[in-house]
C-alpha positions as CSV (number, residue, x, y, z in Angstrom):
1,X,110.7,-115.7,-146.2
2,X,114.2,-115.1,-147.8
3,X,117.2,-115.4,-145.5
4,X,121.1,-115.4,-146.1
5,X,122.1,-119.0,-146.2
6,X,125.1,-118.5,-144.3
7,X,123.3,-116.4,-141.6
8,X,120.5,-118.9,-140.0
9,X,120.6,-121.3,-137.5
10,X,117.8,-122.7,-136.0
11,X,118.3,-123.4,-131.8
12,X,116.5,-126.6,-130.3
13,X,116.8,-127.6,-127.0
14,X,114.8,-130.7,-126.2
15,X,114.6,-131.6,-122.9
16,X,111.9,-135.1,-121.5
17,X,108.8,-133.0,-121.5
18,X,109.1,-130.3,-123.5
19,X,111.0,-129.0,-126.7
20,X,111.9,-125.0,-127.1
21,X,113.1,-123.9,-130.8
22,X,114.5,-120.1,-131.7
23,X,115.5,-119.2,-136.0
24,X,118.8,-116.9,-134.8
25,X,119.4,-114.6,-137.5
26,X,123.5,-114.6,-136.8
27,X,124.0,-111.3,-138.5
28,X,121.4,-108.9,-135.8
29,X,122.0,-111.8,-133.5
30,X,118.0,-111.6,-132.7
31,X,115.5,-114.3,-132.7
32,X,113.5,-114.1,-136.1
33,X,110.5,-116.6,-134.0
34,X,110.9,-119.2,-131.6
35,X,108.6,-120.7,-129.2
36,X,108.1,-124.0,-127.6
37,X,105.9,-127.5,-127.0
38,X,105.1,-128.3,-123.2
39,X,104.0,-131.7,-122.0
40,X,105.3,-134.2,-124.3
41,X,104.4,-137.4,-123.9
42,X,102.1,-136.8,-120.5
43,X,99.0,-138.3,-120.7
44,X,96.9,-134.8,-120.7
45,X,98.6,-134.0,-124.0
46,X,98.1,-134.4,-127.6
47,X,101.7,-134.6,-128.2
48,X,102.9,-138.3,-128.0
49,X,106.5,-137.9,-128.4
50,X,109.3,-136.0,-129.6
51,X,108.9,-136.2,-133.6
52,X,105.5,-135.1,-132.9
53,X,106.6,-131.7,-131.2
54,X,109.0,-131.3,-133.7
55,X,106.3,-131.8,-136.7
56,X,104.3,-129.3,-134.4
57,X,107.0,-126.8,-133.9
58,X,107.8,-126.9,-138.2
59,X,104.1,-126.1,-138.3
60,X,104.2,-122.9,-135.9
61,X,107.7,-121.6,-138.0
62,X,105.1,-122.2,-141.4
63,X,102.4,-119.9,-139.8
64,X,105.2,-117.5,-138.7
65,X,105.9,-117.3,-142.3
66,X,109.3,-119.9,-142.5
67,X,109.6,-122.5,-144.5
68,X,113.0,-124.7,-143.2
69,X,113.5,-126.7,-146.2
70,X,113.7,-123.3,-148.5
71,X,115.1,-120.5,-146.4
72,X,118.6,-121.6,-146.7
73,X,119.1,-123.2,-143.0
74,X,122.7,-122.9,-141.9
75,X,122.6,-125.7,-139.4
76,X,120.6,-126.5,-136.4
77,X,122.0,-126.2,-133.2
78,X,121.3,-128.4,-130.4
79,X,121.9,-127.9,-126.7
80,X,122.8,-131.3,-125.0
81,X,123.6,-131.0,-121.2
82,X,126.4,-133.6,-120.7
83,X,129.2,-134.3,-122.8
84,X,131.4,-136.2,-120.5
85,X,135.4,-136.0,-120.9
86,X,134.5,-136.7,-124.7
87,X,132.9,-133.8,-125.6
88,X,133.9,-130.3,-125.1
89,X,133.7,-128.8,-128.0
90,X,130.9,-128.0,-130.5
91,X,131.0,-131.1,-132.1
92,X,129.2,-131.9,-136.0
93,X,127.0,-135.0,-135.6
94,X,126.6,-138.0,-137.6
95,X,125.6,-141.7,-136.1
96,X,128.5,-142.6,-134.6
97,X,128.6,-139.5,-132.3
98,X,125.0,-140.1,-131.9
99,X,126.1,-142.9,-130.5
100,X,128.5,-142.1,-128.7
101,X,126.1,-139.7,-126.7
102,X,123.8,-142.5,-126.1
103,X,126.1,-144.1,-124.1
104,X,126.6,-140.9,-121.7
105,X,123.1,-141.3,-121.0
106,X,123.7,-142.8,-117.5
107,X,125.4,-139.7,-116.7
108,X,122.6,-137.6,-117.1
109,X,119.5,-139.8,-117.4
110,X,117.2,-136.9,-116.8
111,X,118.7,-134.7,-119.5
112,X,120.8,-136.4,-122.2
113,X,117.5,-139.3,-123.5
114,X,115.4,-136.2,-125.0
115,X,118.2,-134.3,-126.2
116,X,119.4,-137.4,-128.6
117,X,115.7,-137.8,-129.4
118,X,115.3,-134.6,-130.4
119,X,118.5,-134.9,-132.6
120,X,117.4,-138.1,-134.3
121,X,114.5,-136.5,-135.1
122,X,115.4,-133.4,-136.2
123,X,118.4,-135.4,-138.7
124,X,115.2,-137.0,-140.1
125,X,112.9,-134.2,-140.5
126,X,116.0,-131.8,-142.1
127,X,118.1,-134.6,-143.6
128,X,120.3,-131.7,-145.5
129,X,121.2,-129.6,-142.9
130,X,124.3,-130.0,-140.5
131,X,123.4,-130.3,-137.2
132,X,125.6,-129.8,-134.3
133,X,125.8,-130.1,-130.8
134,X,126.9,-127.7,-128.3
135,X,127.5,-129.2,-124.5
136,X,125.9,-127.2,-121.9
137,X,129.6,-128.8,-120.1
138,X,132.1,-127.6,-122.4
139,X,132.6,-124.3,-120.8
140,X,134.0,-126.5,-117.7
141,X,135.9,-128.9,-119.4
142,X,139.0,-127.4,-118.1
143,X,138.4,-126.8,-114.7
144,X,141.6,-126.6,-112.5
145,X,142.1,-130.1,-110.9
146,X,141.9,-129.4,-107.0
147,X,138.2,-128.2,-108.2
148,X,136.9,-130.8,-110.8
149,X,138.2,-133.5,-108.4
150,X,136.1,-135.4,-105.6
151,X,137.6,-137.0,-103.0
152,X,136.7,-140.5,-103.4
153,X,138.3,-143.6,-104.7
154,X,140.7,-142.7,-107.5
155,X,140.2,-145.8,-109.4
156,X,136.9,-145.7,-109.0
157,X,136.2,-142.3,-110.1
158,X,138.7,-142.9,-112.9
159,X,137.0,-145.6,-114.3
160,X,133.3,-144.1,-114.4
161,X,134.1,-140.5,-115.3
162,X,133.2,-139.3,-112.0
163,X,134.2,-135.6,-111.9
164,X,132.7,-132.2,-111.4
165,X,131.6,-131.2,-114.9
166,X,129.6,-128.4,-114.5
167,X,126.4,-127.3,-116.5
168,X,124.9,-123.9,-117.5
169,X,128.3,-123.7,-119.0
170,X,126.9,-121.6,-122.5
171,X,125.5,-119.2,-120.5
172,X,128.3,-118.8,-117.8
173,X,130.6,-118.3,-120.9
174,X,128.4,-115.9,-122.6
175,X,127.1,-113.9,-119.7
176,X,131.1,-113.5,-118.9
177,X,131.9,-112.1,-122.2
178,X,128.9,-109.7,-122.6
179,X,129.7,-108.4,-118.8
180,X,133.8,-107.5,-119.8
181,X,132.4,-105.8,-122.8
182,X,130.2,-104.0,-120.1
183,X,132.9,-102.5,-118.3
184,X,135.1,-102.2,-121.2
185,X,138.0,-104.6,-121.0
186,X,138.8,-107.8,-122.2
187,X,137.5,-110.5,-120.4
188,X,141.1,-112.1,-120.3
189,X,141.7,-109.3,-118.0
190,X,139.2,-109.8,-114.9
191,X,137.9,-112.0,-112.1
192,X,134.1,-112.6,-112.0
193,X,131.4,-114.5,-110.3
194,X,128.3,-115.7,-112.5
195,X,125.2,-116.2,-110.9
196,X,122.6,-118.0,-113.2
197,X,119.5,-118.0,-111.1
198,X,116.6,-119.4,-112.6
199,X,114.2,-122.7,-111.9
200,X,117.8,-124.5,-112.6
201,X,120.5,-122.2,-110.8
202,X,124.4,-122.5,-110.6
203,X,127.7,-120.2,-110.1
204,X,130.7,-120.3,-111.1
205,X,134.1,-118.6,-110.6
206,X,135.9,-117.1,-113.8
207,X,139.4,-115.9,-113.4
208,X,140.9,-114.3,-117.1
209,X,138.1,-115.9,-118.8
210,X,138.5,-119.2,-117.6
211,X,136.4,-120.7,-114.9
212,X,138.4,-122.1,-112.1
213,X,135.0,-123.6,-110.3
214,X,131.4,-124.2,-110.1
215,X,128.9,-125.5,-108.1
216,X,127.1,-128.1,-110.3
217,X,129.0,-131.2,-110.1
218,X,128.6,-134.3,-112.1
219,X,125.4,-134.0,-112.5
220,X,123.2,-130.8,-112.1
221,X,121.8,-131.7,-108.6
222,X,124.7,-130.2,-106.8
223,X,125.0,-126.7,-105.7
224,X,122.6,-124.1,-105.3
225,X,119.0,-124.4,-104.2
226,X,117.1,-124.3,-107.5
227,X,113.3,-124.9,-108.3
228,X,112.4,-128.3,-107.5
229,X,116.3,-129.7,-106.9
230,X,118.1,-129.8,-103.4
231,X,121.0,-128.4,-104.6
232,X,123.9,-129.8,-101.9
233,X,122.7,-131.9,-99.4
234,X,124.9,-134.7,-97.3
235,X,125.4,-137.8,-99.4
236,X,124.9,-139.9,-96.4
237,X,120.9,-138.9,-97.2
238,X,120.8,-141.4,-99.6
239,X,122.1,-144.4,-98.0
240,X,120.0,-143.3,-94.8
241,X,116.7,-143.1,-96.9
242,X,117.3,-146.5,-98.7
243,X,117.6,-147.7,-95.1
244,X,115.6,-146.2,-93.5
245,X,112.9,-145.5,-95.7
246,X,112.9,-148.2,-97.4
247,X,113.4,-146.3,-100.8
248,X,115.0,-147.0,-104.3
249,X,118.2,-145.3,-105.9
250,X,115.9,-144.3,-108.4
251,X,113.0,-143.0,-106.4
252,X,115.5,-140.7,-104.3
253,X,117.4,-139.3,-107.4
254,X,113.5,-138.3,-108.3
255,X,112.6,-136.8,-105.2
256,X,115.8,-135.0,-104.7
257,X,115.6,-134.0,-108.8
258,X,112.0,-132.7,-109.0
259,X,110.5,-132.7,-105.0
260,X,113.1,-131.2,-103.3
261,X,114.3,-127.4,-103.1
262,X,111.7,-124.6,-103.0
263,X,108.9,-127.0,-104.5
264,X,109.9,-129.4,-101.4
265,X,110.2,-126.7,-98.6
266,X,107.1,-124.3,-99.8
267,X,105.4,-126.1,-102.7
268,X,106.0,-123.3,-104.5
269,X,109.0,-122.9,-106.5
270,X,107.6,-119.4,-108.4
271,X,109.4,-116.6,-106.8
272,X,106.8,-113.8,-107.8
273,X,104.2,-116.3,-105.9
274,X,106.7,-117.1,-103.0
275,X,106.9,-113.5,-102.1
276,X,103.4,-113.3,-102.1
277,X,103.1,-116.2,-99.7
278,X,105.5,-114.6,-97.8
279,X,104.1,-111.2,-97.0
280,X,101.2,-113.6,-96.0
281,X,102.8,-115.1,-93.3
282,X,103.6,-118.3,-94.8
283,X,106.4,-119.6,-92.5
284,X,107.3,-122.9,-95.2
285,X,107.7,-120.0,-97.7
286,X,109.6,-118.1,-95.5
287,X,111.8,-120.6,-94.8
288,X,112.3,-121.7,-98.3
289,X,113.1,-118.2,-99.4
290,X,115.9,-118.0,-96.4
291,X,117.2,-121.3,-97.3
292,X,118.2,-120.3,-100.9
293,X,119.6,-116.9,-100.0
294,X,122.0,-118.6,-97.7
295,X,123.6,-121.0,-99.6
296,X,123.6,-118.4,-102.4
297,X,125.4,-116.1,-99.9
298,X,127.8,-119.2,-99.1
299,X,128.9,-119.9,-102.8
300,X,129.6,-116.0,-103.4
301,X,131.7,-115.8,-99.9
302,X,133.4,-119.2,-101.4
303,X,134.4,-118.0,-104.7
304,X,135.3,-114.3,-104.0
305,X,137.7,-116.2,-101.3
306,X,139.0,-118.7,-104.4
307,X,139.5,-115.6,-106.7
308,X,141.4,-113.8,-103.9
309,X,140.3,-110.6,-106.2
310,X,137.5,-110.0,-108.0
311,X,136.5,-107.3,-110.5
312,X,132.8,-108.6,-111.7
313,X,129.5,-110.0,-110.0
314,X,127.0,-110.4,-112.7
315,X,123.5,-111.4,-111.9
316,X,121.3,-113.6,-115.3
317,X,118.7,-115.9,-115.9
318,X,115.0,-115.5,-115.2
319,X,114.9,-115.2,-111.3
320,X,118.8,-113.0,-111.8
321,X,117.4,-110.8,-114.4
322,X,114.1,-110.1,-112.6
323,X,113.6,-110.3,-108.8
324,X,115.4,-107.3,-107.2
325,X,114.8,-108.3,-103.6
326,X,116.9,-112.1,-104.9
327,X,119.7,-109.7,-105.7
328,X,119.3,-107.4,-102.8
329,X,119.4,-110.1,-100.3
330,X,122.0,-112.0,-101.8
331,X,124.3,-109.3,-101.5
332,X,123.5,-107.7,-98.0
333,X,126.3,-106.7,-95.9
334,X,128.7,-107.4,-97.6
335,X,130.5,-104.0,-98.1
336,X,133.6,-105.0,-96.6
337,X,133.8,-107.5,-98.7
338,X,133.6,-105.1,-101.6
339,X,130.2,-105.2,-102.5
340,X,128.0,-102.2,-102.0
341,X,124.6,-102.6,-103.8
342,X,123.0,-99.0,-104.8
343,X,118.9,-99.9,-103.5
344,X,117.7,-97.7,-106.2
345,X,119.4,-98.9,-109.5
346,X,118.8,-102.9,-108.1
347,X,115.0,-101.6,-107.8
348,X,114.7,-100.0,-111.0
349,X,112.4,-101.2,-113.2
350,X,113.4,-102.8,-116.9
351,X,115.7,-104.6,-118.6
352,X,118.6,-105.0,-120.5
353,X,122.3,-105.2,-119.6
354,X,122.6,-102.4,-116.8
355,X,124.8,-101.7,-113.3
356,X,123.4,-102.2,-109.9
357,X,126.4,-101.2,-107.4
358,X,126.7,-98.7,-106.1
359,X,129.9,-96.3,-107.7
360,X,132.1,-96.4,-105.0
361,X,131.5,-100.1,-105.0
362,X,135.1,-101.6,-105.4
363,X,133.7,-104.9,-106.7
364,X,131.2,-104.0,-110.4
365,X,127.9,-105.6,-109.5
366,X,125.7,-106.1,-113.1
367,X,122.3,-108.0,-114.1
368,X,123.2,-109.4,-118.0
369,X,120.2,-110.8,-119.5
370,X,121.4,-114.4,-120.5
371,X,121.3,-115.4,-124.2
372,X,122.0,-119.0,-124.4
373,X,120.4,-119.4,-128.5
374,X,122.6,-117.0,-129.8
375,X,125.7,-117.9,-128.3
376,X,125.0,-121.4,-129.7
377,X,124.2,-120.1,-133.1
378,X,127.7,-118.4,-132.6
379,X,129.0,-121.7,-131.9
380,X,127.3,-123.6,-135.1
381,X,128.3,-121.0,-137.5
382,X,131.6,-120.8,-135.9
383,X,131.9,-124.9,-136.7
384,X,131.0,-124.4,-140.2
385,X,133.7,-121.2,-140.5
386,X,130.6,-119.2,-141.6
């Protein structure tokens, strides 16, 4: 394979059971190959840890024709999910920021272990490449005050970093841009709401290109009903279920991480298979289903009440992109608040960038298919001034 030095970037995002990998080719701004290694580490797989799914994934780019250590590798890019009040930019590793993001581990246990592993791994594997690390936070960094602050003990909060940080921040940014250039105006110059629904789902208010809230917090438990997380839920649960229940810190953070939302409510957390167990009958489904569409319908009411106006609703991620009656329900009655939904555009079948409102709709409703490699390749090459 021959390749423009300057033009490469190869996209990992390692997260504690699995490890997804995309060669951006910066100058199309499409993936050249990609693909991904599920269960590390679990005991029905041959994969023991992460160097091992990295050897693997080199393996699969060989077979796909791409040799790393000849094809003139730009840098790698690495998504890591938390950068605390120290990172917010994308930031050139060497061991003492490797460090450094160790030690923000206890403010995302769940996510920021296997990214570091996967970029102590890769640094060993590709030992000549930069590699650099783009915060799935940074996007956030700069929230407004009133909205990154909780209400609890000053000191306190202070001295732990306790804030709302927000996540799914690449995508919110990029999504943003690509919808502005939709309707043909800067994105400088309009007030949006971002909903990335997928197994992980958040939103976020965007006023002249900067986000002025979101609904993951300090973690990304908070917010919206998602997959197998609960989303909000009373903090007073936890102390109730230690008491109560006689359960750990630790053994609630799981179950509200990876039993709780649809999973928890249907055992399902597949929408295609939810609606299918709906239309049965199944009243857990049901429920689930009518769960997530109203706190969804409480964040929008929220933020198009915190942007006062807003131009642009824009619709991503797998579940956004993809399940029309998600986006139909969502957005129901709501015409005098300026949404009006045309029934045969949100039904239409494929994909791409496209417009579901209706044209007398005062507020732009899109679907913009989410493209978090690339705009991380952006980010790498944009590091290197490349």
């Amino acid at each position: 394979m021959t390749a423009d030095a300057s033009r490469v970037v190869l996209v990992i995002n390692a997260g504690s059971s699995s490890l997804k990998y995309q060669l951006i080719d910066l100058e199309s701004g499409a993936a050249r190959t990609g693909g991904g290694i599920q269960q590390i580490g679990e005991p029905s797989s041959r994969v023991g840890d992460h160097e091992e799914a990295l050897r693997l994934a080199f393996a699969q780019l060989a077979e796909a024709g791409v040799d790393l250590t000849s094809c003139g590798l730009l840098a790698v890019g690495h998504r890591v999910v938390h950068g605390g009040n120290a990172f917010y930019r994308p930031t050139l590793l060497d061991d003492a920021r490797i460090a450094e993001l160790e030690k923000l581990s206890e403010l995302a246990p769940l996510h920021n272990p296997p990214a570091v592993q996967g970029i102590k791994v890769a640094r060993k594997l590709l030992p000549d490449v930069a590699h650099i690390a783009v915060f799935d936070t940074a996007f956030f960094h700069e929230l407004p005050a009133a909205s990154a602050t909780y209400a609890v003990n000053r000191d306190l909060a202070q001295r732990w970093q306790i804030r709302r940080y927000g996540f799914h921040g690449t995508s919110h940014r990029y999504v943003s841009e690509q919808a502005a250039a939709f309707v043909g105006g800067p994105a400088a110059g309009l007030n949006q709401i971002v909903l990335h629904l997928g197994n992980g789902a958040s939103a976020s208010a965007i006023a002249g290109g900067r986000p002025v809230d979101t609904s993951m917090g300090l973690t990304p438990l908070e917010g919206l009903v998602m997959g197998t997380r609960s989303g909000d839920v009373d903090p007073g649960v936890i102390s109730y279920l230690w008491r109560a229940a006689n359960m750990s810190v630790d053994k609630i953070e799981s179950m509200l991480n990876n039993e709780s939302g649809l999973w928890g409510l249907a055992g399902e957390r597949d929408f295609r298979r939810l609606h299918s167990m709906i239309e049965s009958g199944d009243g857990a489904a049901r429920l689930a289903y009518d769960v997530f569409i109203h706190r969804l319908r409480k964040y929008i009411g929220a933020y198009l009440a915190v942007l006062g106006h807003t131009d642009v609703l824009t619709f991503t991620a797998g579940v956004g992109e993809n399940d029309a009656l998600v986006r139909r329900d969502a957005l129901a009655g709501m015409g005098e608040l300026g949404i009006v939904v045309d029934e045969r555009r949100n039904a239409a079948a494929g994909g791409g960038a496209r417009r579901i409102s209706a044209d007398d709709s005062p507020i732009t409703v899109l679907v913009i298919p989410t493209n978090e490699e690339l705009a991380i390749a952006r980010d790498c090459a944009g590091l290197l001034g490349r």
